[in-house]
C-alpha positions as CSV (number, residue, x, y, z in Angstrom):
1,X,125.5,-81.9,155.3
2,X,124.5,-79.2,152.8
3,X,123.5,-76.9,156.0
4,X,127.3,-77.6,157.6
5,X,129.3,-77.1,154.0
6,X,126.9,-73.6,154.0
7,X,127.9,-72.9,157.5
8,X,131.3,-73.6,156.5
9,X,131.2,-71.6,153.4
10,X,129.8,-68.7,155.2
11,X,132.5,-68.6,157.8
12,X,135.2,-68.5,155.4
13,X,133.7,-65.5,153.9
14,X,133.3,-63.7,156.7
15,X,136.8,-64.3,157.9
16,X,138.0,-63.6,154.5
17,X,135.9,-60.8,154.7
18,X,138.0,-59.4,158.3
19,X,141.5,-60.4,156.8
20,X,141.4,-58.1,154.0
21,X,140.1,-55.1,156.0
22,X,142.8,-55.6,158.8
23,X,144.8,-55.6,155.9
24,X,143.7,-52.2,154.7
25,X,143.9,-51.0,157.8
26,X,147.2,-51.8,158.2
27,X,148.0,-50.3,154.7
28,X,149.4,-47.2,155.4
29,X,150.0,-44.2,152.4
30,X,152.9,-42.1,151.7
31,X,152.4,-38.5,149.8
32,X,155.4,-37.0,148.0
33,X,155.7,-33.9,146.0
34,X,158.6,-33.9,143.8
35,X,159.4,-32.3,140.5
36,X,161.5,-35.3,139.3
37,X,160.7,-37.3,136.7
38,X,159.5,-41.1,137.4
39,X,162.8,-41.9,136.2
40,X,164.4,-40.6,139.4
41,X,161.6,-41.4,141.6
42,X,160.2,-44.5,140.4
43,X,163.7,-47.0,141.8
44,X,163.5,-45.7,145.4
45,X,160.0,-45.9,145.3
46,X,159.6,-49.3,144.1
47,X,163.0,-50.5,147.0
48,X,161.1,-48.7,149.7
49,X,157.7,-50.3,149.1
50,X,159.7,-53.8,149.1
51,X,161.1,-53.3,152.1
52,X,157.9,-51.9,154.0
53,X,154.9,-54.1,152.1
54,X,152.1,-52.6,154.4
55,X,153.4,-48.5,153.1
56,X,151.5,-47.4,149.9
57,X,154.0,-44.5,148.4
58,X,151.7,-41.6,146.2
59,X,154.0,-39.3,144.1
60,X,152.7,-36.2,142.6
61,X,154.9,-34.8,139.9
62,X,154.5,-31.1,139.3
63,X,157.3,-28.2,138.3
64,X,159.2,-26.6,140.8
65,X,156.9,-23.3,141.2
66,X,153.6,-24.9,140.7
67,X,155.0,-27.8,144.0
68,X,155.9,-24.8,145.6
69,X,152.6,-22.8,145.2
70,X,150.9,-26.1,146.0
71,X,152.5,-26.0,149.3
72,X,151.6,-22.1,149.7
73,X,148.3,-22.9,149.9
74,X,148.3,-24.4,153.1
75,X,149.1,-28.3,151.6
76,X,145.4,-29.1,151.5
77,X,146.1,-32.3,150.4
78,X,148.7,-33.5,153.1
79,X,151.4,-34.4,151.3
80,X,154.4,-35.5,153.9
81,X,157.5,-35.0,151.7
82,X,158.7,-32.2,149.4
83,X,161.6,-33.8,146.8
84,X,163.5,-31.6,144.3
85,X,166.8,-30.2,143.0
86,X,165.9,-26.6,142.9
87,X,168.2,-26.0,146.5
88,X,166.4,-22.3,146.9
89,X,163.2,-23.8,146.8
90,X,163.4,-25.2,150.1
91,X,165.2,-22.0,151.5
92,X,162.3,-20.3,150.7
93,X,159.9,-23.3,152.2
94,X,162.1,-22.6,155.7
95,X,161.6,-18.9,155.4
96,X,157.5,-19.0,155.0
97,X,157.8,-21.9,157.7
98,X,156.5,-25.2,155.7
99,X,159.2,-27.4,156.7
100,X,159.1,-29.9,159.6
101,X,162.5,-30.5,161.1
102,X,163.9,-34.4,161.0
103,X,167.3,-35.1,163.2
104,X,167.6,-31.2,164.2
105,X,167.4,-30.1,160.1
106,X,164.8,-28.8,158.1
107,X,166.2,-30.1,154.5
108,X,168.4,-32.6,153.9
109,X,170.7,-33.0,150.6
110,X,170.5,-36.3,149.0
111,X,172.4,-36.0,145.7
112,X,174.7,-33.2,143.9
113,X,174.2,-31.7,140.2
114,X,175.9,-29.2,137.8
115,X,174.3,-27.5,134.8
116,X,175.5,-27.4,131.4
117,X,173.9,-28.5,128.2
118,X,173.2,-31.3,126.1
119,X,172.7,-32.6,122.6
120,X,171.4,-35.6,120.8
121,X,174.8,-38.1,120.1
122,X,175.2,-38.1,116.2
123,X,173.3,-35.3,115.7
124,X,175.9,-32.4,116.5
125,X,179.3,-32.5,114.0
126,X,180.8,-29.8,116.7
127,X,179.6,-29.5,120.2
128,X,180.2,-26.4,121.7
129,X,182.8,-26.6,124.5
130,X,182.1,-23.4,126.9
131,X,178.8,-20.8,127.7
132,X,180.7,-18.4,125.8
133,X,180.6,-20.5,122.5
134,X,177.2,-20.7,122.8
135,X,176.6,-17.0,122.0
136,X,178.2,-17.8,118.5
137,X,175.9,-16.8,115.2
138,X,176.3,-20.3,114.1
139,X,174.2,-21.3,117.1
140,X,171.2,-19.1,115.9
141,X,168.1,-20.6,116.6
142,X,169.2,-24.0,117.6
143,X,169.0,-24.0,122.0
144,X,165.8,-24.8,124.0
145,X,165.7,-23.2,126.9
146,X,162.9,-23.9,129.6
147,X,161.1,-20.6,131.7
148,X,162.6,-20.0,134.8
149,X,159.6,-19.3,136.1
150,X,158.5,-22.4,135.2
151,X,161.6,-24.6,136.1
152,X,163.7,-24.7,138.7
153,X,166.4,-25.8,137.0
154,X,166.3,-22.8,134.2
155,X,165.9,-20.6,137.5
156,X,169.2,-22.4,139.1
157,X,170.9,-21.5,135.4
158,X,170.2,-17.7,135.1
159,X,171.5,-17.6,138.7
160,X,175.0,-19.0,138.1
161,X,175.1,-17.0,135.4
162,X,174.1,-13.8,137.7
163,X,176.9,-15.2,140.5
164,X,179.6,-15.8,138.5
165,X,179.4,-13.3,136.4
166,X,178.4,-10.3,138.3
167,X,174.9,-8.7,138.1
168,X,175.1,-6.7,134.7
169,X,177.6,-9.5,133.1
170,X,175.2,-11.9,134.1
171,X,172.4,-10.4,132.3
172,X,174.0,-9.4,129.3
173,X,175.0,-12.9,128.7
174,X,171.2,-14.1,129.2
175,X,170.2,-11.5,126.8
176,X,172.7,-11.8,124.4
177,X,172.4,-16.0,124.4
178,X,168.4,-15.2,124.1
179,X,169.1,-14.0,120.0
180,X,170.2,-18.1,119.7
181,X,167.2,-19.3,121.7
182,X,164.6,-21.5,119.5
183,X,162.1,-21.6,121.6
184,X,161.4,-21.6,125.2
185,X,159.6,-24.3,126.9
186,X,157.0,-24.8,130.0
187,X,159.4,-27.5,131.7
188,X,162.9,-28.1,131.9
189,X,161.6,-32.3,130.4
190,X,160.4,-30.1,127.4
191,X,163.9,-29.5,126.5
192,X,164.9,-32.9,126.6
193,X,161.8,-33.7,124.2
194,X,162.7,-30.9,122.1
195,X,165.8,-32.4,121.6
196,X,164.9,-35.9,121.4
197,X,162.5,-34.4,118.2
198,X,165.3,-32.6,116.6
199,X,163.3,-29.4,117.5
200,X,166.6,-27.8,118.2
201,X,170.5,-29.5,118.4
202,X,171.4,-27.7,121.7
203,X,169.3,-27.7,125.4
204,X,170.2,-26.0,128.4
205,X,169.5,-28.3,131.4
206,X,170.9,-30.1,134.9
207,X,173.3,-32.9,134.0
208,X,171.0,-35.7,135.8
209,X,168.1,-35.0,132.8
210,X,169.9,-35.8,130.0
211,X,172.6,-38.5,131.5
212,X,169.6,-40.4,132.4
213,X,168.9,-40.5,128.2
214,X,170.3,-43.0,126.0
215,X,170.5,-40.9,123.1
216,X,171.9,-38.1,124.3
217,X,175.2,-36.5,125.8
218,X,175.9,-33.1,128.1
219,X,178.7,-31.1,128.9
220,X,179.2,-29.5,132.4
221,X,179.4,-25.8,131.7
222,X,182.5,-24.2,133.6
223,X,183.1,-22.9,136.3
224,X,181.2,-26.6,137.4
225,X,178.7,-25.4,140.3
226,X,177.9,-28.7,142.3
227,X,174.3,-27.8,143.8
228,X,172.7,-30.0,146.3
229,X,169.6,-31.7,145.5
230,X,167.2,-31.9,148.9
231,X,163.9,-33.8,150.4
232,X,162.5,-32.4,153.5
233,X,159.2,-33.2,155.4
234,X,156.6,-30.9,155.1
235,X,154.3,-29.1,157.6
236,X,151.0,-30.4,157.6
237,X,151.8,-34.0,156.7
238,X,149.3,-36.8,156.6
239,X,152.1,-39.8,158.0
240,X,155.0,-37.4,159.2
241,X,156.6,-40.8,160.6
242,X,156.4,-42.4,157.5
243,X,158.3,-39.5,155.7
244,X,161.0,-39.6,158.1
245,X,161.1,-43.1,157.6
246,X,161.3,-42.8,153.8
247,X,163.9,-39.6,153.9
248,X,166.0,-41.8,156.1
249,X,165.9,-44.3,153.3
250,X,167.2,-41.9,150.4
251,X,169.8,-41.0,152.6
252,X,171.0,-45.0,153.7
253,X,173.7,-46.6,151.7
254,X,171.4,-48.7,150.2
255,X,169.3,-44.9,148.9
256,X,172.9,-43.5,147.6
257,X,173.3,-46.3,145.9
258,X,170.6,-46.1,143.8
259,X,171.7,-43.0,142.6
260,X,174.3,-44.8,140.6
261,X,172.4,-46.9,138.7
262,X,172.3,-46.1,134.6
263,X,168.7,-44.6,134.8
264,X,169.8,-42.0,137.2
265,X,173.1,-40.9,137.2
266,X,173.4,-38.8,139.9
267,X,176.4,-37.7,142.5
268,X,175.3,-39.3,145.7
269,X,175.8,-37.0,149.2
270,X,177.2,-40.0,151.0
271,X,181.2,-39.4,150.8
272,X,181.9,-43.0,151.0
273,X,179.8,-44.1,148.0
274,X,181.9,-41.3,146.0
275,X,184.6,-43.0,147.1
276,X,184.0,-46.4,146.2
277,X,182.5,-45.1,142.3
278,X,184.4,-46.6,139.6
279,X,184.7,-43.4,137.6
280,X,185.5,-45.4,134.3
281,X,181.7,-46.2,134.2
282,X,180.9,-42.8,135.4
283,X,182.3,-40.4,133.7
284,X,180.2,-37.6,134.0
285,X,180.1,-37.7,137.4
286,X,183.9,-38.2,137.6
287,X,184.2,-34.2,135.2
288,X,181.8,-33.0,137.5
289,X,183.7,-33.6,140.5
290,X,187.3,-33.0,139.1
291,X,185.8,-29.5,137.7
292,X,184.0,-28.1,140.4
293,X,185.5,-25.3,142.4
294,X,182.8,-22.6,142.1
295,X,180.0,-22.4,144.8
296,X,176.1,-21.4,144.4
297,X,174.3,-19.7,147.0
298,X,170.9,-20.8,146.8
299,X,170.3,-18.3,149.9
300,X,170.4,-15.5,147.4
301,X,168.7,-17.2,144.9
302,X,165.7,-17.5,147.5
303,X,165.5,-14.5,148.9
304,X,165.4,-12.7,144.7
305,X,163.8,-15.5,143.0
306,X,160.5,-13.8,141.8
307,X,162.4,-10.9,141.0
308,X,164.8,-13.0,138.6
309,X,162.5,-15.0,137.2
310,X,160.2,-11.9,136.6
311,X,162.6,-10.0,134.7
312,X,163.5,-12.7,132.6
313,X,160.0,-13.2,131.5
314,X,159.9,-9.5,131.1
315,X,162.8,-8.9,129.2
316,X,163.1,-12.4,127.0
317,X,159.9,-14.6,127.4
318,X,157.1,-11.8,126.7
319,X,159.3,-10.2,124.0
320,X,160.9,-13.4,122.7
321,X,159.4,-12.5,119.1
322,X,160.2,-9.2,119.0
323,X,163.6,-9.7,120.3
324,X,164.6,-12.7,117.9
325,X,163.4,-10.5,115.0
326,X,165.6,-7.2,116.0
327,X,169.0,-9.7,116.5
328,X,167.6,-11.3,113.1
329,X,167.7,-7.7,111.1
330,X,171.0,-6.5,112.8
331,X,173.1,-9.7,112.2
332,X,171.4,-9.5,107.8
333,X,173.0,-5.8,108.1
334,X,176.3,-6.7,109.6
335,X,176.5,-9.6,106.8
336,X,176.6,-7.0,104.3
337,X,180.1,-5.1,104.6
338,X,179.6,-2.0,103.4
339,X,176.4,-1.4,104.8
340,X,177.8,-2.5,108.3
341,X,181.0,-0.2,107.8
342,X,178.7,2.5,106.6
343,X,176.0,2.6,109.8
344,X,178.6,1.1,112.4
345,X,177.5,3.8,114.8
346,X,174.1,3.0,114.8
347,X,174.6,-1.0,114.9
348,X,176.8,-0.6,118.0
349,X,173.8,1.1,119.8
350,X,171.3,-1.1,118.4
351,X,173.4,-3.8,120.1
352,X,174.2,-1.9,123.4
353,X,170.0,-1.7,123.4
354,X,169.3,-4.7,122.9
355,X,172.0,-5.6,126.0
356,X,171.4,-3.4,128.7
357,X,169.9,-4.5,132.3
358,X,168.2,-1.1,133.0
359,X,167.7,-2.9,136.9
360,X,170.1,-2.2,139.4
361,X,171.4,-5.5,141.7
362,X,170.9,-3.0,144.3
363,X,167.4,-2.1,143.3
364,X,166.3,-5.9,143.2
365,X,168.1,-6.5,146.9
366,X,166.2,-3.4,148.7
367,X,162.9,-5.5,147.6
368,X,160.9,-7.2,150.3
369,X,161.9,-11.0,149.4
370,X,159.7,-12.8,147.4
371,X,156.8,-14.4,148.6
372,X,156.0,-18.3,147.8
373,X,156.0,-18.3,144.3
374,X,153.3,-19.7,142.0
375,X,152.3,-19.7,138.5
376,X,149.9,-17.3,139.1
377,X,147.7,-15.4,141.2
378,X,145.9,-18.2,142.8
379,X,149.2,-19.4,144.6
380,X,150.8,-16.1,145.5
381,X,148.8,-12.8,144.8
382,X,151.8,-9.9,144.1
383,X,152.4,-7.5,146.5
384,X,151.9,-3.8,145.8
385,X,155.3,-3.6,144.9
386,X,155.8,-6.1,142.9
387,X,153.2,-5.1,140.5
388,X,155.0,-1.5,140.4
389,X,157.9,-3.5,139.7
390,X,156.4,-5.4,137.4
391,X,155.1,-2.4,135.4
392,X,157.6,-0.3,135.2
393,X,159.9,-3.2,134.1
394,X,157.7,-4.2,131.0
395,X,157.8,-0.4,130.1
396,X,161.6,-0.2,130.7
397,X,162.0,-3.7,128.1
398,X,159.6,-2.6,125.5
399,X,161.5,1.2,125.2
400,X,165.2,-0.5,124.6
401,X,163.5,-2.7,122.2
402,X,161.9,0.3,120.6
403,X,164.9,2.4,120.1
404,X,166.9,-0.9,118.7
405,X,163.9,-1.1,116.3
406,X,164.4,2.7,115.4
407,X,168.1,2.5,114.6
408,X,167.9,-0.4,112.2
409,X,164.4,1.1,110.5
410,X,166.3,4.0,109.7
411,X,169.6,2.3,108.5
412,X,167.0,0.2,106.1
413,X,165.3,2.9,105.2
């Protein structure tokens, strides 16, 4: 008897044994890139794994460039989807040929955004109420800003600036909002933090970042720029049927909907599920809609968006110090009356320094277009003329700062 209950045992063990590796077998894994935050993620992930039981989803959540320069390196690790809301980013993914078509397209949009800014609720007595209030003294020091070059979304914000404004508008606002700046952070979720901290009382970001947060509140800026947010299956891919099987999902009825729930807040694609929104509940998404008339061509954006990026580091990230203290020393002297009155030449060009875009639109559009970007050398080594570029721009930034310096020494002195 004790030699059959062994036998018995035994058997069960081994069969045991055979169930759970056709199990694993039939496990199957899913590798997405995305620069969202698990708050966006997390719901279609968890309603897609419901529905497919034997489909393990991975997510790896890295900023827009460092995705991208992940992908420039030949995606090494097989990741099958590629998930932001930086629209140029996967312009330039088509134009270096990383993208794997799915129904005839290369990207698909899954949700529309606007940028504006955002501020913790009871913690602001007047919210600003366009981008041009924002330049006011009053808001010295108080807005986070994330590094373009780190963020997508800060990249998508200096270029509505640059397309609805014009070229040399478009920078002279950037560097005249850059004497309010507090700080500037690695990551567009660093802004959020900052304001959740009370770090600063004002934060430049997409709408979708700080709706998703209980405690705080955002403005669209105007003119309201509805930019598509995309997924795309990438060359390379470990499961490329799974991917299309788990675009196709974002995209369904059932995906758009999720898009609507409290966590996430976004504008689904899908022109029925606008349609059927009760806008009373959703009233960010009902502004963004009624205001948007503008459009954003993330085409451009792509084919200039080291150049950008690169000239806002040079101009405002590398000399944020140096800049803050020069807009710090004029705005004491213009406090002061008679000094103002007295030296209103040379505060005028102090100011006009301080403002100028030495660079040409033209002289950024005869550039080859950028390669994949990348935090970096190790993702995208520069190109011969880029580091001219490069050079000659941190020479041309650090002079106009110098000669703002010299006026104000000698009206001190």
């Amino acid at each position: 008897m004790r030699a059959i209950l062994f036998m018995i045992a035994l058997l069960a063990a081994v069969l045991g044994a055979l169930s759970s590796g056709y199990a694993q077998a039939q496990q199957q894994q899913l590798r997405i890139l995305t620069s969202m935050s698990a708050r966006v993620f997390e719901p279609f992930v968890k309603a897609f794994e419901a529905q497919n039981p034997n489909i393990d989803v991975l997510v790896l959540n890295k900023n827009t460039n460092h995705a991208l320069g992940e992908v420039a390196l030949g995606n090494g690790r097989k990741f099958d989807i590629f998930w932001a809301s930086s629209p140029e980013a996967f312009d330039m993914l088509d134009d270096f040929d990383h993208l794997a078509p799915m129904d005839g397209k290369v990207h698909h949009a899954f949700a529309l955004s606007a940028v504006g800014w955002s501020w913790k609720k009871d913690h602001l007595a007047k919210v600003p109420q366009s981008w041009n209030a924002l330049l006011e003294r009053k808001y010295e020091g108080r807005i986070g800003i994330a590094r373009p070059s780190r963020s997508g979304t800060t990249h998508l914000i200096v270029e509505q600036f640059l397309q609805d404004r014009g070229w040399e508008d478009g920078w002279q606002y950037v560097l005249q909002l850059s004497a309010n700046f507090a700080t500037i952070t690695s990551r567009s979720f660093g802004v959020i933090d900052g304001l959740k901290s009370e770090r600063f009382d004002i934060g430049l970001n997409i709408d979708f970042l700080a709706i998703s947060e209980d405690d705080l509140a955002f403005q669209y800026g105007r003119p309201v720029m509805l930019v598509p947010g995309r997924i795309a299956k990438l060359k390379g891919s470990g499961a490329p049927e799974l991917a299309d099987q788990f675009i196709n999902f974002v995209l369904s009825k059932t995906g758009q909907q999720i898009l609507l729930t409290p966590k996430i807040n976004r504008i689904p694609i899908e022109p029925e599920i606008r349609q059927s929104i009760d806008y009373r509940a959703y009233p960010s998404l009902d502004a963004a809609l009624r205001l948007s008339w503008a459009s954003y061509d993330p085409k451009l954006a792509a084919r200039r968006y080291w150049m950008v990026n690169e000239i806002f580091d040079q101009f405002i990230t590398n000399q944020f110090g140096r800049r803050r203290a020069i807009w710090r020393d004029l705005r004491l002297i213009e406090d002061d009356p008679e000094l103002a009155k007295k030296h209103r030449a040379k505060l005028d060009l102090a100011r006009t320094y301080l403002l100028t875009m030495p660079i040409a639109e033209h002289e950024v559009a005869i550039m080859q277009p950028s390669p994949m970007p990348g935090p970096g050398m190790r993702y995208a080594p520069m190109t011969a003329e880029q580091k001219k570029f490069q050079v000659r721009w941190q020479s041309q930034a650090e002079m106009l700062l110098g000669l703002a310096e010299n006026e104000l020494r000698e009206i001190k002195e």
